[in-house]
C-alpha positions as CSV (number, residue, x, y, z in Angstrom):
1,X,55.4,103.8,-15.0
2,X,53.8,105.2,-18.4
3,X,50.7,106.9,-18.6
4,X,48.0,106.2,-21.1
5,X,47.7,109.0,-24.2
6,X,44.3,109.3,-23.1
7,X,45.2,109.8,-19.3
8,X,47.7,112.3,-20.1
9,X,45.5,114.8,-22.9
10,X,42.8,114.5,-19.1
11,X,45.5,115.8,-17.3
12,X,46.7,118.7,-19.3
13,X,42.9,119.8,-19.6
14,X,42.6,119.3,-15.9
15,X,46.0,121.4,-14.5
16,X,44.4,123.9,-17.5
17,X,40.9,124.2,-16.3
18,X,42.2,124.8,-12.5
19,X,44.4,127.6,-13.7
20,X,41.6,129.4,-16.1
21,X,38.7,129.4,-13.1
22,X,42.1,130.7,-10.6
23,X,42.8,133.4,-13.7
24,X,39.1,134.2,-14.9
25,X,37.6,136.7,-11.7
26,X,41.2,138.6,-12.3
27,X,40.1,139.6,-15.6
28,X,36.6,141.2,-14.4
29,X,38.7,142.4,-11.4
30,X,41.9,143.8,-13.0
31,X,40.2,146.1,-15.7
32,X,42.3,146.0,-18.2
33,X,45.2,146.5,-16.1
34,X,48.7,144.2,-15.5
35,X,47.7,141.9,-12.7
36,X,50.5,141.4,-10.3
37,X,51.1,138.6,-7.3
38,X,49.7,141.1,-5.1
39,X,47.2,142.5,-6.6
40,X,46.0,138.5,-7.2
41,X,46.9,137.9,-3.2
42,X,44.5,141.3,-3.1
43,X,41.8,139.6,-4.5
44,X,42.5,136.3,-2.8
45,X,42.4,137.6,0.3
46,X,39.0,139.5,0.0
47,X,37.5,136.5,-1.5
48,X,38.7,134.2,1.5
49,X,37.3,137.1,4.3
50,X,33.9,137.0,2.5
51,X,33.8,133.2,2.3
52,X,34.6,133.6,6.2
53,X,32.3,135.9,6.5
54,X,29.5,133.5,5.4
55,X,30.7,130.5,7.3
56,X,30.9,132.0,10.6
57,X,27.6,134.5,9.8
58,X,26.3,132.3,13.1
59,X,29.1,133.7,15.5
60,X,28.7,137.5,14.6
61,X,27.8,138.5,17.7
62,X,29.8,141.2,19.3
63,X,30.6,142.8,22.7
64,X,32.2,146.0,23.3
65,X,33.1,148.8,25.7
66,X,34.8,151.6,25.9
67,X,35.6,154.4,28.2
68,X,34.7,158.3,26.8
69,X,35.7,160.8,29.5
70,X,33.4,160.0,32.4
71,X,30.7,157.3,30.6
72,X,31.4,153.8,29.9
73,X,30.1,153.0,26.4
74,X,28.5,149.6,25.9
75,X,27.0,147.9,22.6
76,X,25.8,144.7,21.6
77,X,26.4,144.0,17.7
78,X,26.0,141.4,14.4
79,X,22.1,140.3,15.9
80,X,20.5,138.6,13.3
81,X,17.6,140.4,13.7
82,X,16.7,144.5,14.0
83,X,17.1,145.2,18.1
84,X,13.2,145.8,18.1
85,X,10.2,144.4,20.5
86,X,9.2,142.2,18.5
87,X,12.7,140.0,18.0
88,X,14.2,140.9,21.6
89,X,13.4,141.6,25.2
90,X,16.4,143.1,26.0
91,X,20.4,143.1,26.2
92,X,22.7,143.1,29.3
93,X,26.3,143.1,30.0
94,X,27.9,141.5,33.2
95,X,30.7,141.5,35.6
96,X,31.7,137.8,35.4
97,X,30.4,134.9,32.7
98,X,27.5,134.1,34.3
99,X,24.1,135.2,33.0
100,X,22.5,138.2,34.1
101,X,21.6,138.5,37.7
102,X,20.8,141.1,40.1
103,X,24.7,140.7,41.6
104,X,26.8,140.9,38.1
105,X,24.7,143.2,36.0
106,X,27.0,145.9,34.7
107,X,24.1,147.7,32.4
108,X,20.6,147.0,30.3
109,X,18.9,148.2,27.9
110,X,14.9,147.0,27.1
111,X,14.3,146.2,23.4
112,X,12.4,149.4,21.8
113,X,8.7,149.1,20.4
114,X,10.3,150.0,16.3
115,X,14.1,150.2,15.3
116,X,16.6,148.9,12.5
117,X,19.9,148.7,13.8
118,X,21.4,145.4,14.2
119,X,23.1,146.5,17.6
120,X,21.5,147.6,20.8
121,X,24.0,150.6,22.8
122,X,23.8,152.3,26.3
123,X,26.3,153.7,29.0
124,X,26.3,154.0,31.9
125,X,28.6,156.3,34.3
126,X,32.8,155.4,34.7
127,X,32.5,155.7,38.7
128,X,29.6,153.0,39.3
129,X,31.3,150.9,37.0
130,X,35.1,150.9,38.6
131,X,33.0,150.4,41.8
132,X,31.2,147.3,40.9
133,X,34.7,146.0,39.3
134,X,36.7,147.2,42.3
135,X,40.0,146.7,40.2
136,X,41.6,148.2,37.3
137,X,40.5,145.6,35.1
138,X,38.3,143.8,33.7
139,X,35.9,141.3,31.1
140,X,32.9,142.7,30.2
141,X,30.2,140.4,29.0
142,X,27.6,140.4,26.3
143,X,24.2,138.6,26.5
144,X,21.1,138.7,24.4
145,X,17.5,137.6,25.4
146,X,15.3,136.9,22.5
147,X,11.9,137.8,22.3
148,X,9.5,135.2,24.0
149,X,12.1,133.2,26.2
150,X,13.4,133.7,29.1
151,X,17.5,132.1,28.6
152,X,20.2,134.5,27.5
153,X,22.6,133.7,24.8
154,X,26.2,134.8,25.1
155,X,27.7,137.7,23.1
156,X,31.0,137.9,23.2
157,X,33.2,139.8,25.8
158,X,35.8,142.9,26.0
159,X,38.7,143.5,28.0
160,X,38.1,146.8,29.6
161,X,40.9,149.1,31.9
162,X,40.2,151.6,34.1
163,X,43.0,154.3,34.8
């Protein structure tokens, strides 16, 4: 099959467009420098995690927990809003995956009147903990109750052990 001059000069300008916009943000990025396969993969990579980053900006809520000698560390992060009065009534974290209830509440904390941290934090002590786990593991989950309702919307969970 032959290709038209005019279809071939489009091509060429085509595979040579697509490898200038690849090339150009190497130029700003490398700084005068050689630019090697890894330091483009570098920059490839970073790009790509910030594009995630953007995509997924809905899913960054986050659970954790963690034990620090005899306290059980809990947080709540990534809310879309400072952890104030005014966005939030308040956070929890539970025993199983249902929400909060007076039988699988692990630990609360009530929105304060003024903050700007995007993550609420408490603890609570290890021993009342193991107790209401009564094994040496566990999930830990995260819940958030907005400001003016009354559901919870999940946060995420973490695996915790106890020794």
């Amino acid at each position: 099959m032959k290709m038209k001059p005019g279809r071939k000069s489009i091509l060429c300008f085509s595979a040579a467009a697509l490898l200038f916009s690849a090339l150009a943000p190497l130029s700003a990025f490398a700084d005068g420098t050689t630019v090697t396969s890894d330091t483009y993969n570098q920059s490839l990579s970073r790009t790509i995690a910030l594009s995630n980053l953007v995509i997924f900006k809905e899913d960054s809520l986050y659970t954790d927990a963690y034990i620090l000698q005899k306290s059980v560390k809990f947080s709540i992060g990534g809310l879309e809003h400072p952890f104030k009065l005014e966005n939030y009534k308040r956070v929890s974290w539970t025993k199983d995956e249902n929400e909060p209830n007076v039988d699988n509440v692990l630990s609360t904390k009530v929105a304060p009147k003024t903050g700007t941290l995007h993550e609420a934090k408490t603890s609570e002590r290890l021993d009342r903990i193991k107790e209401k786990f009564n094994k040496k593991d566990g999930i830990i989950y995260g819940w958030v109750q907005l400001a003016g309702e009354d559901t919870w919307s999940k946060a995420g969970s973490v695996k915790i052990t106890f020794q």
